[in-house]
C-alpha positions in Angstrom: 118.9 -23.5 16.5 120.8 -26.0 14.3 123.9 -23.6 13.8 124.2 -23.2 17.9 123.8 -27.2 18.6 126.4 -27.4 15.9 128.6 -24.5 17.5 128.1 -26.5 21.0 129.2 -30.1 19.5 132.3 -28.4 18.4 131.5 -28.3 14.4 131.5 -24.6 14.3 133.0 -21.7 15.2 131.3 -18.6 16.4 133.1 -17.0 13.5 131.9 -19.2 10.8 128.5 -18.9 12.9 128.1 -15.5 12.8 128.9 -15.2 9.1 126.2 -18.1 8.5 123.6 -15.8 10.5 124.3 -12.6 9.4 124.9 -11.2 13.3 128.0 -10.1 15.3 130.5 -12.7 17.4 129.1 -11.1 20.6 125.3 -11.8 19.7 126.2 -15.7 19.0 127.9 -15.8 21.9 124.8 -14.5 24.0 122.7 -17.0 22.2 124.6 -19.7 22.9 124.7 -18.9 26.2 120.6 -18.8 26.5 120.4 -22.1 24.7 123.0 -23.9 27.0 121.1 -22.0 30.0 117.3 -22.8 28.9 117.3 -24.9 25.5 115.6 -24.0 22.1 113.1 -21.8 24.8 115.6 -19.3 25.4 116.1 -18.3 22.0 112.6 -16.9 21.7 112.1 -12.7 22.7 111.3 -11.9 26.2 108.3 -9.9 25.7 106.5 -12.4 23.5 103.0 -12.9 24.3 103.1 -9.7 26.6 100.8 -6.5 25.9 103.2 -3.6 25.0 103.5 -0.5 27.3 101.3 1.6 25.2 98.9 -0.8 24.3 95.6 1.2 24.1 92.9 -0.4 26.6 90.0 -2.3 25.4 87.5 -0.1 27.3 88.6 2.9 25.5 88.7 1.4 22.7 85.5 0.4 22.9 84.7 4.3 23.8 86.0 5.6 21.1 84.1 3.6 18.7 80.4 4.4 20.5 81.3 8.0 20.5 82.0 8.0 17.0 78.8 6.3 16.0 76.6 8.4 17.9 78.2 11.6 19.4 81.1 12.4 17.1 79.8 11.0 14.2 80.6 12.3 10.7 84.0 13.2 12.1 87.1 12.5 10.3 90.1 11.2 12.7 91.9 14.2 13.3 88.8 16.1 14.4 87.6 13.2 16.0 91.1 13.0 17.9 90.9 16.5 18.3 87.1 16.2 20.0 88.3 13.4 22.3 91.0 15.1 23.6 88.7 18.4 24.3 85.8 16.7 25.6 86.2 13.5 26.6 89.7 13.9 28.1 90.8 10.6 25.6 94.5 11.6 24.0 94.6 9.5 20.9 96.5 10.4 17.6 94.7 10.7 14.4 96.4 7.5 13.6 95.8 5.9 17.0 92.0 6.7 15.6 92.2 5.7 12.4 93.1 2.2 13.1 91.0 1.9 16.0 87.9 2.7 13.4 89.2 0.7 10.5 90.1 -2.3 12.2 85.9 -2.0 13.3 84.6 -1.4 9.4 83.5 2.1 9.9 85.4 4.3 6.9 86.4 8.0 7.1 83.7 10.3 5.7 85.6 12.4 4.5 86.2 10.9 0.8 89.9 11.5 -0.3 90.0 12.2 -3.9 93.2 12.3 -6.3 94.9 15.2 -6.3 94.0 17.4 -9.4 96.8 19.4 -11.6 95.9 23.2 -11.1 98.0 26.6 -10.9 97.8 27.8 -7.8 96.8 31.3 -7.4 99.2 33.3 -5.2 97.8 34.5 -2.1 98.1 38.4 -1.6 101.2 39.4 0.6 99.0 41.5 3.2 95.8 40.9 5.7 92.9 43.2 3.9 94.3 43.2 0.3 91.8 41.0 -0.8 88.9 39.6 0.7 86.7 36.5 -0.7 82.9 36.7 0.6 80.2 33.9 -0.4 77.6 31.9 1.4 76.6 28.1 2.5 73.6 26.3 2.2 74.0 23.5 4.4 71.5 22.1 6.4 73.4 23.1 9.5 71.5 22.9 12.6 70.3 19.0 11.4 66.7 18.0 12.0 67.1 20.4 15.1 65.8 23.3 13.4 65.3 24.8 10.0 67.8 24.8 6.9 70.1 27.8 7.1 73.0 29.9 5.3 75.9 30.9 6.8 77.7 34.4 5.2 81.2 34.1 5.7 84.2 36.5 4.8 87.7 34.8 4.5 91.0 36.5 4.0 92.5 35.6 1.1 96.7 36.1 2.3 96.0 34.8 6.0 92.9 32.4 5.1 91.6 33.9 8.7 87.1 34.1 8.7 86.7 37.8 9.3 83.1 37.6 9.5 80.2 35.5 9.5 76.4 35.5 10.5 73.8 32.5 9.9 70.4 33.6 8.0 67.4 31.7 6.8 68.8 32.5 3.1 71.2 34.4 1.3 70.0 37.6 1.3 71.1 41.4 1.4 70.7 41.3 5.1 72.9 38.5 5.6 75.7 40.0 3.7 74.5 43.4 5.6 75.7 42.2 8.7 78.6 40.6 7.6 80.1 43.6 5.9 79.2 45.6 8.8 80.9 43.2 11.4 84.1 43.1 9.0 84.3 47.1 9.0 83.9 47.2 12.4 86.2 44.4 13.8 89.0 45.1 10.9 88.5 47.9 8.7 87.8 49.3 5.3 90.0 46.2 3.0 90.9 47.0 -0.5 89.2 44.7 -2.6 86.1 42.3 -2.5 86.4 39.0 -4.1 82.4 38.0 -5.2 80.6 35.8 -7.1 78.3 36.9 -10.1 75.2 36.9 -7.9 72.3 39.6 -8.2 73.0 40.8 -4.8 76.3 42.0 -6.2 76.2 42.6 -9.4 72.8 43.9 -10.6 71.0 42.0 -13.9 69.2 45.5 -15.1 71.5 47.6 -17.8 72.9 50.5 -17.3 71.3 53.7 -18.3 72.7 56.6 -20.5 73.1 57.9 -17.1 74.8 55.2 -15.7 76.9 54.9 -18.7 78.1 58.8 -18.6 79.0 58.0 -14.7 81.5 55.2 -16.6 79.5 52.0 -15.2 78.0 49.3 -17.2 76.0 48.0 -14.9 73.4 50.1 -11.8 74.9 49.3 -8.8 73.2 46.9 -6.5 72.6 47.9 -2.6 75.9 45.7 -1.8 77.2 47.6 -4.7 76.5 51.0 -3.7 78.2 49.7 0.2 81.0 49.1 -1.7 81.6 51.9 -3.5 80.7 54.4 -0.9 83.3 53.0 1.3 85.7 52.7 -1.6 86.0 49.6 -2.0 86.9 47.7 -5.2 84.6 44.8 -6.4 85.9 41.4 -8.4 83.4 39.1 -9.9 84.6 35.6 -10.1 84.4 33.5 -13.0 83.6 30.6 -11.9 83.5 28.5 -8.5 86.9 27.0 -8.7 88.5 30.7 -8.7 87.3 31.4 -5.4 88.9 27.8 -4.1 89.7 29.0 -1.0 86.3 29.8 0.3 85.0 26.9 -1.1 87.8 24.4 0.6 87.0 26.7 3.9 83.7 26.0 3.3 84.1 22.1 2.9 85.8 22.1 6.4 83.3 24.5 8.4 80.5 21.8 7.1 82.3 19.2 9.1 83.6 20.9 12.2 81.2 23.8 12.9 78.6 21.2 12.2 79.1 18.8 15.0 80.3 22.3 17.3 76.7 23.1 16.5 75.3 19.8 17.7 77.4 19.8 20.9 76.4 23.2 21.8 72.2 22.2 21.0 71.8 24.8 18.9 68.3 24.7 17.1 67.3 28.1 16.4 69.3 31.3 14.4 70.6 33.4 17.4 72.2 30.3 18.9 73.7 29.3 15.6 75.0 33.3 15.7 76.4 32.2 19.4 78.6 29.2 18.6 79.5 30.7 15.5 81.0 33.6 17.2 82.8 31.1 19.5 83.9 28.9 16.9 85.8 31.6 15.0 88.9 32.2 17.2 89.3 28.3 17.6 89.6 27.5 13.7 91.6 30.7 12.7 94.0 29.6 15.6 94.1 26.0 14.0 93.7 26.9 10.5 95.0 30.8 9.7 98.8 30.9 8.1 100.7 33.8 8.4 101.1 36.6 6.1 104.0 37.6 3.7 104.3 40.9 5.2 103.1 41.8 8.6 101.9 45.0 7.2 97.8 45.0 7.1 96.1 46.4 4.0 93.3 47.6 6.1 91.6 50.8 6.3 90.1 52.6 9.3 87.0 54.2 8.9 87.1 58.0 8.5 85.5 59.9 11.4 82.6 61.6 9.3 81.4 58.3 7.1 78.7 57.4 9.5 78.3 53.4 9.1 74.4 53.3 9.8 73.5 56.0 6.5 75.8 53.5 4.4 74.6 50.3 5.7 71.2 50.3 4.9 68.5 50.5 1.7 69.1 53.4 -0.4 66.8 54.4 -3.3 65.6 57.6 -4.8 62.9 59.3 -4.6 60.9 62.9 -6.1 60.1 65.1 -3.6 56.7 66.3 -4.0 54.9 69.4 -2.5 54.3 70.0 0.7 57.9 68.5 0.7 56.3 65.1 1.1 58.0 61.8 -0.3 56.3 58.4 -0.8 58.5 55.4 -0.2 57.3 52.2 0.6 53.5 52.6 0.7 53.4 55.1 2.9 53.9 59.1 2.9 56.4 61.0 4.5 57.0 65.2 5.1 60.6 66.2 6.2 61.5 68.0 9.0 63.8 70.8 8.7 66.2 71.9 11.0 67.1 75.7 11.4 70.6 74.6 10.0 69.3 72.6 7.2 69.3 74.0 4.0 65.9 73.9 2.0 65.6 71.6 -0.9 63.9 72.6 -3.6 60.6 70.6 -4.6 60.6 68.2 -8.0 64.2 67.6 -6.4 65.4 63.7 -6.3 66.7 63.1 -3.0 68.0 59.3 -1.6 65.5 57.9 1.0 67.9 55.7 3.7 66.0 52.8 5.5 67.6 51.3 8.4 67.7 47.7 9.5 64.9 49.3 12.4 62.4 50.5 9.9 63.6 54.2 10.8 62.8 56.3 7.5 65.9 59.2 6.5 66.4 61.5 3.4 69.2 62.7 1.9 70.6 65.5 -0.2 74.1 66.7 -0.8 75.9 65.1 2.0 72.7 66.3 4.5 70.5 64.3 6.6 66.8 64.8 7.4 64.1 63.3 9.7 60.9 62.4 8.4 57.8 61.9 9.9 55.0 59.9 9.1 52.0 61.3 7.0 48.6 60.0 6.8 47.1 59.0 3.3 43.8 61.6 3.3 46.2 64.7 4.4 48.8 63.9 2.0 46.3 64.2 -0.3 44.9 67.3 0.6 48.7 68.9 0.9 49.5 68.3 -2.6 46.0 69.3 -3.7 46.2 72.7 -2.0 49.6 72.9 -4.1 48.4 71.8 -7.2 47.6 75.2 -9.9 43.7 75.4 -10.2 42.3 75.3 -13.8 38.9 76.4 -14.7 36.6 73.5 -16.1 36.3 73.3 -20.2 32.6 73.9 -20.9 31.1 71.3 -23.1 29.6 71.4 -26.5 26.2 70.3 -26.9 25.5 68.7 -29.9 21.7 68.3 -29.4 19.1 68.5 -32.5 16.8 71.0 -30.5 19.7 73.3 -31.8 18.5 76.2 -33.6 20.7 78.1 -35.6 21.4 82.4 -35.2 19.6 85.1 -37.0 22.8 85.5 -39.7 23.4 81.8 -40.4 23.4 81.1 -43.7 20.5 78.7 -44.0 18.2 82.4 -42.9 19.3 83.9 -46.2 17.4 83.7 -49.4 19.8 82.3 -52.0 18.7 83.5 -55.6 19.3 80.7 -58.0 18.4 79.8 -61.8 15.3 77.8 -62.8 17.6 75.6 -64.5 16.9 72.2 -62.9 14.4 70.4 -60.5 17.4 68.3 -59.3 19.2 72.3 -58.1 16.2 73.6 -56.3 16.0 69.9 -54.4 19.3 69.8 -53.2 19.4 73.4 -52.2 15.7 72.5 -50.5 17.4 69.5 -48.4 19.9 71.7 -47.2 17.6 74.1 -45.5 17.8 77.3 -47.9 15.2 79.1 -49.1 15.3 79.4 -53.4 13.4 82.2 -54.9 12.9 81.5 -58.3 13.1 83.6 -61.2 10.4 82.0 -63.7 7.2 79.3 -62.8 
């Protein structure tokens, strides 16, 4: 203001002004202007003390910070932009959020740690080279219903979930399921990429048997899947070489948690429902391309039958009356007129399905079963059983008496030599004839 009132009384040039100021000849000329027009006023901005354009409203502000306290909470703020924009019909950017949360004191919960220095595993070039398969114990469904795990299989050169199903633990059914819905869906992939659990990997050793067949370990039931359907299995090491399950994991915690909530889930199946719902959303937001478009997957051949692989397999004798006894209970199998006949003291693999249906098989054939009670069982494999006559038992009585030949009947002609001979011969029940008095 001092170098325009000096510019006005004539003591400066606009030149020498607008070098003094830093700004062009025109600009001092349109200040001047405004100060001759309106004073030291006019030299302030227009839009001072006005509310920009954009300015967000204090009732959605206000909005934004209930929801995020109650509904949305445990958000970050680009879910929680991403939530308000789905649900509430509120477009915000995460930054629009994140200063809208900070300026009221409430923090991100999401706890952003420094980065740490780490080679980077290259992801494989195609979808269904290599597959990464764990589970989550998270208390998912809140205080809505009981603690659960979710079974999840994530691709390790898309980062796409392939499969997933929620059980009350981590069990063989879980990952049962899982594998099945992957086959199904997708197809047979190359490799499995596992912890060292004892669902995969079993803690017996191996057998001579097992060690002729070339493995150092029995094979586990998810095992066995796997190796019936040809599929390579790779134990992990340690946590931080399956990263990208984990870090998958880490987000489903926070989004498919609060899906959950929104949806009122409080029971398994509808955890099973969103989940199945949620799925297309995060690979959509989430899933990168591949290197090559090419997918690694398999299709299943047309005679593997998926229900005799995905189920309990064990072994089993079969016993006469070509009866078997698997859990329990008894069964005889039924053969077909095609069916070959096996031969008894055989060891044939007893398949149980998810619906308690009981099969057997043997070389690459199927049979029925039926169920056999205890008492006839039984009976069958007495009938079968070789007879053997009854071993008759010694008495060994006193009232004994010896035959007419047994020695202690014959008279034993001995010198008179010594009282002590004839005594001992007399306690042992033989007669003595002596030959003098």
């Amino acid at each position: 203001m001092l170098v325009l009132q000096r510019v006005v009384d004539g003591h400066m040039t606009i030149r020498e002004a607008a070098l003094s100021l830093g700004l062009s000849e025109r600009h001092i000329k349109r200040l001047k202007k405004k100060f001759l027009q309106f004073g030291s006023a006019g030299l302030a901005h227009g839009n001072r003390g006005r509310k920009p354009a954009h300015t967000i409203p204090d009732d959605v502000r206000n909005k934004v910070l209930q929801l995020a306290q109650t509904k949305y909470r445990g958000c970050n703020y680009t879910f929680l932009s991403e939530l308000l924009s789905q649900y509430e019909n509120i477009s915000l950017s995460p930054s629009s959020v994140r200063r809208i949360l900070q300026g009221a004191g409430i923090p991100s919960p999401r706890k952003h740690r420094p980065p740490k220095l780490h080679r980077r595993r290259q992801r494989k070039p195609q979808l269904g080279m290599l597959v990464l398969i764990d589970g989550s114990h998270h208390n998912w469904l809140e205080d809505r219903g009981p603690r659960l795990c979710l079974h999840a299989a994530i691709d390790d050169a898309t980062g796409r979930i392939l499969a997933g199903c929620f059980r009350p633990t981590e069990d063989f059914e879980g990952y049962r399921q899982m594998l099945l819905q992957l086959v199904m869906e997708h197809g047979i992939p190359l490799a499995i990429y596992s912890d060292r659990h004892s669902l995969f990997r079993s803690p017996k050793e191996s057998s001579l048997e097992h060690q002729l067949l070339g493995q150092h370990r029995p094979l586990s039931q998810i095992g066995r899947i796997l190796s019936e359907l040809g599929i390579e299995c790779i134990f992990a090491q340690s946590p931080q070489a399956k990263g990208r399950i984990e870090r998958a994991f880490q987000t489903l915690q926070q989004r498919l948690l609060i899906e959950l909530r929104l949806a009122g889930a409080s029971s398994i199946n509808e955890a099973n429902e969103v989940l199945q719902q949620f799925i297309p959303r995060y690979n959509e937001r989430f899933a990168v391309p591949p290197a090559e478009a090419e997918s690694a997957f398999r299709p299943v051949p047309p005679h593997i039958r998926l229900e005799h692989i995905f189920c309990r397999k064990e072994q089993r004798k079969l016993n006469p009356g070509y009866t078997i006894h698997y859990g329990g209970n008894n069964y005889r199998l039924v053969n077909s007129k095609n069916s070959p006949t096996i031969p008894l003291r055989s060891v044939v693999d007893v398949l149980e399905h998810p619906d308690g249906s009981i099969y057997v098989a043997y070389k690459g054939q199927i049979y029925s079963v039926e169920f056999v009670p205890e008492a006839e069982a039984l009976r069958k494999n007495n009938a079968n059983a070789p007879v053997s006559k009854p071993k008759e038992r010694l008495s060994y009585s006193s009232s004994r008496k010896p035959g007419p030949n047994h020695p202690w009947r014959k008279w034993v002609m001995v010198p008179n030599k010594s009282c002590a001979m004839k005594e001992s011969l007399t306690n042992t029940g033989l007669k003595t004839l002596s030959s003098g008095p």
